[in-house]
N, C-alpha and C positions, 0 to 999 in steps of 0.2 A: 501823921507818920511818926514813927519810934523805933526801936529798937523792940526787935522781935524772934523769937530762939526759932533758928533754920535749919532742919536737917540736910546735908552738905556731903557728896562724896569728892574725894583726892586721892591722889598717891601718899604715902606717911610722910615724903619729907615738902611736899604740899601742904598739907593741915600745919592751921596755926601750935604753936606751943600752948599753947590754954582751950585747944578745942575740947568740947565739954562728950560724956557717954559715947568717945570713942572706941568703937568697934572695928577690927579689920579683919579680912582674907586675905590670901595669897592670891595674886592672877600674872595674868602675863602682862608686862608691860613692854616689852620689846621682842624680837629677834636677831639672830646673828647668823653668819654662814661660817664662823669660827668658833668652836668651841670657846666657853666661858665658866667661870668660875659658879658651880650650882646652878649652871643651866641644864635644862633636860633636852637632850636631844628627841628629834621627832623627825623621822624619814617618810619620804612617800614609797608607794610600790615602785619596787627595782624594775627597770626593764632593759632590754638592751640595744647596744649601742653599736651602729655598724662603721667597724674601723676598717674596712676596705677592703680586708685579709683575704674575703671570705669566712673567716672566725668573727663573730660577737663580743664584744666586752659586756657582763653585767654590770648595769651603773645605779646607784640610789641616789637621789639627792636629798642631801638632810639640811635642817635649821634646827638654831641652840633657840628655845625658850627662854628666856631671861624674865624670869621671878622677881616681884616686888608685891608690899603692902597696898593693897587698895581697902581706904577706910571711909567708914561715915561717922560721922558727927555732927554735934551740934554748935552752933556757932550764933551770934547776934548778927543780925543785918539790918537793915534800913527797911520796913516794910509799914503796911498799912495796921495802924494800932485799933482805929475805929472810923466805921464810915457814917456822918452825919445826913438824915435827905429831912428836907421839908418841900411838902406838899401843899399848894393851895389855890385859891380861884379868884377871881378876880384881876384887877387890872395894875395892882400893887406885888411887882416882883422883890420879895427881900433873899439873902442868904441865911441860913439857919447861924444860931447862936453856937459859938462852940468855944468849951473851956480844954483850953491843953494844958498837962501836967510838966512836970521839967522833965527834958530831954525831948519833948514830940513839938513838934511844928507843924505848920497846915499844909497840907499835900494838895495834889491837884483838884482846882473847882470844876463843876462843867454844871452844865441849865441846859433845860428840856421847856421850850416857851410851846403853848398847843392854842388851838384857834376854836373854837365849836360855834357851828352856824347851823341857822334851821332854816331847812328851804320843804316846802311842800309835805309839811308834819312829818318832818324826818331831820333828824340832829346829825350833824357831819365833825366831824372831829380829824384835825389833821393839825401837823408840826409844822413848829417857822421857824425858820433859820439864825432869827436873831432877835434880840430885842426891839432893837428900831419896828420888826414885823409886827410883834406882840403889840406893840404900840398903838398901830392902827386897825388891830382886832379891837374898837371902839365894841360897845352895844348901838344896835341901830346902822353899823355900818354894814358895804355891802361887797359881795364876795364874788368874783366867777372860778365858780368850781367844775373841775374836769372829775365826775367819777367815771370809775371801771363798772363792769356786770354783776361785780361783787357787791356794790355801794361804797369803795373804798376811794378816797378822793385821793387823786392822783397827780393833781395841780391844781393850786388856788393863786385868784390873785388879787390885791381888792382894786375894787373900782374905782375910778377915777371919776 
C-alpha cells in the first residue's frame, strides 16, 4: 500500500487547496422556493387552481437553481501500489518475499490452501478453509468426497 494519484469529484470549496489537474463545471447544487442571488429560476407547466368563485386562479410553481462548481481532480490516497502472489505445491506454505519502498507498508494478506486427490483415475481438486485443513491433505491420506454431475466436488472431508 502507498500513496497513489486518484481522480476525485467535489464541490470547489470541497477539493483540497493543492488538488492537482483541477477541472470544473457549473451544476446544480441546491434549490430554493425563494429567489437567490444567480439563481436561475425554473417553473413547471401552470395550471389552475380552483378558488371556489367559480373563476380559476392560473398558478405556476417555480424553484431557484442555485449554481456552484463541481470539479475533478487529482489527489493522493492510500491505495494498492503492487500486489505480490506466490504460487506452489506441496505441503510447505510460505508468504511471498516483499521489499517495500518508504512511504508503502504491507496491506492485506489472504491464502488460497487447495487439496487434490485421485480417486478412480480421475484428479479432484477442491479448496480448504484453512491451514490446519491443508495440513491433513498428507499424500497417502484419505478423503470422502461428495461430487456433483458436473465432477465438481462439492464436500470433502478427510477420514478418520
Amino acid at each position: 500500500m502507498g500513496q497513489v494519484p486518484v481522480r476525485v469529484s467535489a464541490w470547489r470549496d470541497e477539493a483540497p487547496a493543492n488538488a492537482a489537474e483541477l477541472s470544473c463545471r457549473s451544476e446544480v447544487r441546491s434549490t430554493s422556493d425563494a429567489p437567490q442571488p444567480g439563481a436561475r429560476e425554473v417553473c413547471g407547466t401552470p395550471y389552475t387552481l380552483d378558488t371556489g368563485t367559480g373563476m380559476g386562479k392560473v398558478v405556476q410553481d417555480c424553484v431557484y437553481e442555485i449554481y456552484d462548481d463541481y470539479c475533478t481532480y487529482t489527489t493522493l490516497q492510500w491505495g494498492v501500489v503492487n500486489t505480490v502472489v506466490q504460487r506452489g505445491s506441496g505441503l510447505t506454505a510460505t508468504w511471498p518475499g516483499v521489499n517495500l519502498r518508504a512511504g508503502e507498508e504491507l496491506g492485506q494478506r489472504g491464502e488460497k490452501y487447495m487439496c487434490v486427490v485421485r480417486a478412480d483415475d480421475r484428479e479432484y481438486t477442491f479448496d480448504l478453509r484453512s491451514m490446519a485443513e491443508f495440513e491433513q491433505c498428507q499424500p497417502g491420506s484419505k478423503w470422502k468426497l461428495t461430487v456433483n454431475s458436473l465432477g465438481s466436488v462439492v464436500e470433502a472431508a478427510p477420514e478418520r
